[in-house]
N, C-alpha and C positions, 0 to 999 in steps of 0.2 A: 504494500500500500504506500503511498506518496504520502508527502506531508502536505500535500494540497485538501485532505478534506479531516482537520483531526473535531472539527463541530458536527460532519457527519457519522461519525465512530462514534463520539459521545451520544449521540442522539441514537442509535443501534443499540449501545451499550445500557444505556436506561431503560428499552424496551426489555432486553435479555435479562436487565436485573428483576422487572417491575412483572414479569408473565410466566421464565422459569425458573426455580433456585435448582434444579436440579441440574438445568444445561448450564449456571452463571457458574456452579460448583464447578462441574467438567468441565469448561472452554479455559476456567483458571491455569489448567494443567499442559494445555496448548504452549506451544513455541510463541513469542510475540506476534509474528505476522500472519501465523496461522490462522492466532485467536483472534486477531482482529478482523479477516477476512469472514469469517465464521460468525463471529457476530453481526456483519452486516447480512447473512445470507439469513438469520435465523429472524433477524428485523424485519427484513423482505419477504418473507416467511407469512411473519406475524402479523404484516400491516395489511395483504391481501389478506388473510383469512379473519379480518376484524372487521376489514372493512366489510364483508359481509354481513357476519354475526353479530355485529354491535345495531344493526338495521331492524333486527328482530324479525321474529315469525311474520308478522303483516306486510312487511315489506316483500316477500315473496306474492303475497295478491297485488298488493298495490303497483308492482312492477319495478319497486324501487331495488330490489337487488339484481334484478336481472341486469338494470344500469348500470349499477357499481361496477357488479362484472364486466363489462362491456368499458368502463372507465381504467377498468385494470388492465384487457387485453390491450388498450390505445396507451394505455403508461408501459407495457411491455415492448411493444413497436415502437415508441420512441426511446428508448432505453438502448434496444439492438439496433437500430438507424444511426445512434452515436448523438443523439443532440442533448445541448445541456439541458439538464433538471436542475429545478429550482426544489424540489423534495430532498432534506438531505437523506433519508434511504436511499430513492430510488439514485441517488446521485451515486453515496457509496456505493451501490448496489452495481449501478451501470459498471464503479471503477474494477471490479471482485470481474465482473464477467467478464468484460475484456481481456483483463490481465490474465484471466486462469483459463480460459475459454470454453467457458459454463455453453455448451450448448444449447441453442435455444428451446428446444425440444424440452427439456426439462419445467422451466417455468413454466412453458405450454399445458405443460400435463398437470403441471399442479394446478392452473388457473381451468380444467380441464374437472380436478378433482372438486373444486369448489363448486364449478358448475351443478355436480351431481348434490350438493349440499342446497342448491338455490331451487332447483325442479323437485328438491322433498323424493329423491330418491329412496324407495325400498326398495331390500337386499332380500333376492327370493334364494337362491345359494350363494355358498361359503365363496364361488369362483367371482360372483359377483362383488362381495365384499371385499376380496383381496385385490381386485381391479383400482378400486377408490383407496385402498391403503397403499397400493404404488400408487399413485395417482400424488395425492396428498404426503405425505412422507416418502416410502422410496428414489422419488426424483431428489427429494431431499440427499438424503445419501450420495446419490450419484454427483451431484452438485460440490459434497465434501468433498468427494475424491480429486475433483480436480485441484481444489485447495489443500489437499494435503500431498499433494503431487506425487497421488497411488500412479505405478507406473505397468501394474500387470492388469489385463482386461478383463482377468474371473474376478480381483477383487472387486470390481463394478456391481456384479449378480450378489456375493456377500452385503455390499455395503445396501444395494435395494432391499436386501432381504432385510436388515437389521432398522430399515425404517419403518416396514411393514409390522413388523415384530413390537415396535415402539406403539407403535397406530393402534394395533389389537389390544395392545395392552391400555390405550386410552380410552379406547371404548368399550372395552370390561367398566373399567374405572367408572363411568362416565356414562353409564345406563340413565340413573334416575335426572342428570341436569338435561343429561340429551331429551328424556321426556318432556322436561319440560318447559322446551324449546320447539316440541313438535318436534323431533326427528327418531327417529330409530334405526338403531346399524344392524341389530340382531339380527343375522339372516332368519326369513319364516323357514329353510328347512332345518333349525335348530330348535325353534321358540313354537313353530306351529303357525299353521295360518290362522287359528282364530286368535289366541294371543296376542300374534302379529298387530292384527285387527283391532284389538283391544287396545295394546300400547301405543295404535298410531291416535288415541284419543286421548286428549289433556285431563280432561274429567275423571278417568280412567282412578283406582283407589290403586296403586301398586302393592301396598301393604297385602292385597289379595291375595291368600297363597294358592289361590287357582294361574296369575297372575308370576308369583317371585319362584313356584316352581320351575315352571319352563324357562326362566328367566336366570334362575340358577345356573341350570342345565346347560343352558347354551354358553355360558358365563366359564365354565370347565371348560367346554370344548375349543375355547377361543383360546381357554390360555393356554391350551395343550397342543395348541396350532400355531402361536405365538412362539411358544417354548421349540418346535422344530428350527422357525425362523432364527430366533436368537442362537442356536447351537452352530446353522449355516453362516451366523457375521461373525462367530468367534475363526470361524475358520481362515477368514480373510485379515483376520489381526496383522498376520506375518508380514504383509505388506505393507504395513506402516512402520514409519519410524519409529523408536522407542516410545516417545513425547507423544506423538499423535493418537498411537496403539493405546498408552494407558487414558489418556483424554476419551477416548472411543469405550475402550473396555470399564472405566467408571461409570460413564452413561448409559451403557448396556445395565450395568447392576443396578444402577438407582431406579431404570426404569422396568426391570424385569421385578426386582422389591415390592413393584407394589400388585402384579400379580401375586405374588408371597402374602401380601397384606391381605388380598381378596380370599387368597384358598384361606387363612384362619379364621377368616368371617365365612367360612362354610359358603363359599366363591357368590355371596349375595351382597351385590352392589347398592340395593337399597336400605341398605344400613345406614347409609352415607357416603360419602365420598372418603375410599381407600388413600392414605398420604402414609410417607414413609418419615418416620422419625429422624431429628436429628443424630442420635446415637447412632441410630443404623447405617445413616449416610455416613459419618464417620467411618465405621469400619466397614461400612463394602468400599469407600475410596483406597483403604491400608487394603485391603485385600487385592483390590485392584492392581496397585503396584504393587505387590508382591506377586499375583499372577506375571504381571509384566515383565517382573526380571526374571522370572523362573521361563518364559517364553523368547525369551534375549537370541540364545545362541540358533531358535530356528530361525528368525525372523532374520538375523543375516545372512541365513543360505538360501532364503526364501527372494529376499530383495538385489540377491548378486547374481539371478539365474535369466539370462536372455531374455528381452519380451516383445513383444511387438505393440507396433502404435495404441495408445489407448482409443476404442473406440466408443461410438454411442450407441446406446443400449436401450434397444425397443421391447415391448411391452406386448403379448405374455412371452414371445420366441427366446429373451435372450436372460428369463427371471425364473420362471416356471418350466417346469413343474420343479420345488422343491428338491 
């Protein structure tokens, strides 16, 4: 990053502090320039998918998200055309792409994933669901690689896997606010179609245990589909630098934690909202780094083995099947 934009890094970096403690923990752990890059990607991130959800449920009648959207893909076209932004995000943001060369395809997709959050998308299979968590997060991923300047082109399919993983794990978490916001991610062949039916309505009493059963259910099955993903980005560690591996590998635990936190609430998200303790986050971060050095000696014979160009990575051909 240049020292031409350090009010647009502060401005990224207040987002990152103000929306995750868990990524501000992680990104700590990054190399200078990394972390900085990385926080404008997760700002850029954050500012499309706000710009939706802060509009609210009526905003999708009224026609007023479908704008925003459409405010987003015209701030993405002028971003990749090269003209200045007066946003300091999208400013930072334009300098991260450039510089790393974030293919465009990536934002595409997320602003792609949003979309399916504005049409009140339900998820009738599990293949559906994993569509919109690459979609939404795994581009994400891919987007790191460039900034952590992964140079083999399997860790690309790792690093999508481990956003995917991240995603599932947010919508376990994230049952009862998603109700009620009107959306639901449970796929119906988990939860059931009447169910389904059920939680697509606000009124709806979740406390129901006609209701928090199937809700349960599907709530296992996610994280035991999450937990494949995540065992897939551990694999792709090797390819990172020391710095970046443990950055990556702490964020993996704090966010697989709070699956941890759902399976001892007997995997029922309407208890509340699952969060992972301070204490815990301390020791999955020591454990992390101590994963990390015990992973040291492959991670060099892994990053000194011939590679070819890094390429871009489409969606399902070059992700799926697990």
């Amino acid at each position: 990053m240049t020292a031409a934009l350090p009010a647009s890094i502060d401005a990224c970096a207040a987002i990152i502090r103000a929306k995750s403690k868990s990524f501000a923990v992680a990104s700590l752990l990054l190399p200078a320039e990394v972390r900085a890059a990385t926080v404008v990607l997760y700002a850029f991130c954050r500012r499309c998918d706000d710009a939706i959800d802060e509009l609210g449920e009526a905003a999708v009648i009224s026609g007023a998200a479908p704008l925003a959207l459409a405010e987003l893909r015209t701030e993405l076209d002028s971003v990749y055309a090269g003209a200045p932004q007066k946003d300091p995000v999208l400013a930072a943001f334009q300098q991260v792409a450039m510089r790393y060369r974030i293919p465009r395809r990536y934002p595409e997709e997320l602003l792609l994933g949003m979309e399916m959050d504005v049409r009140g998308t339900r998820y009738r299979a599990l293949s559906d669901l994993l569509l919109y968590c690459y979609r939404v997060a795994g581009t994400v991923g891919l987007m790191m690689c460039h900034v952590m300047g992964v140079s083999h082109p399997r860790a690309l399919r790792h690093a999508a896997h481990l956003g995917m993983a991240m995603q599932l794990t947010n919508i376990c978490r994230d049952v009862l606010d998603d109700h009620r916001l009107g959306r639901l991610y449970l796929p119906e062949q988990l939860v059931g179609e009447s169910t389904a039916e059920r939680l697509g309505r606000a009124e709806v009493d979740v406390r129901d245990e006609s209701v928090r059963a199937p809700v349960t259910r599907a709530v296992r099955a996610l994280l035991v589909e999450a937990d494949g993903y995540y065992r897939s980005a551990d694999r792709g560690l090797s390819q990172l630098s020391f710095r970046c591996a443990l950055a990556v590998r702490a964020a993996r635990m704090l966010y697989a934690a709070i699956g941890t936190r759902l399976r001892l609430s007997g995997y029922d998200p309407l208890r509340g909202r699952a969060f992972t303790p301070r204490s815990w986050k301390v020791i999955l971060v020591l454990n992390a780094l101590l994963a990390s050095v015990f992973a040291a000696p492959r991670r060099l014979f892994a990053r000194f083995r011939p590679v070819a160009a890094l390429t871009e990575v489409r969606y399902p051909e070059d992700v799926l099947p697990l």
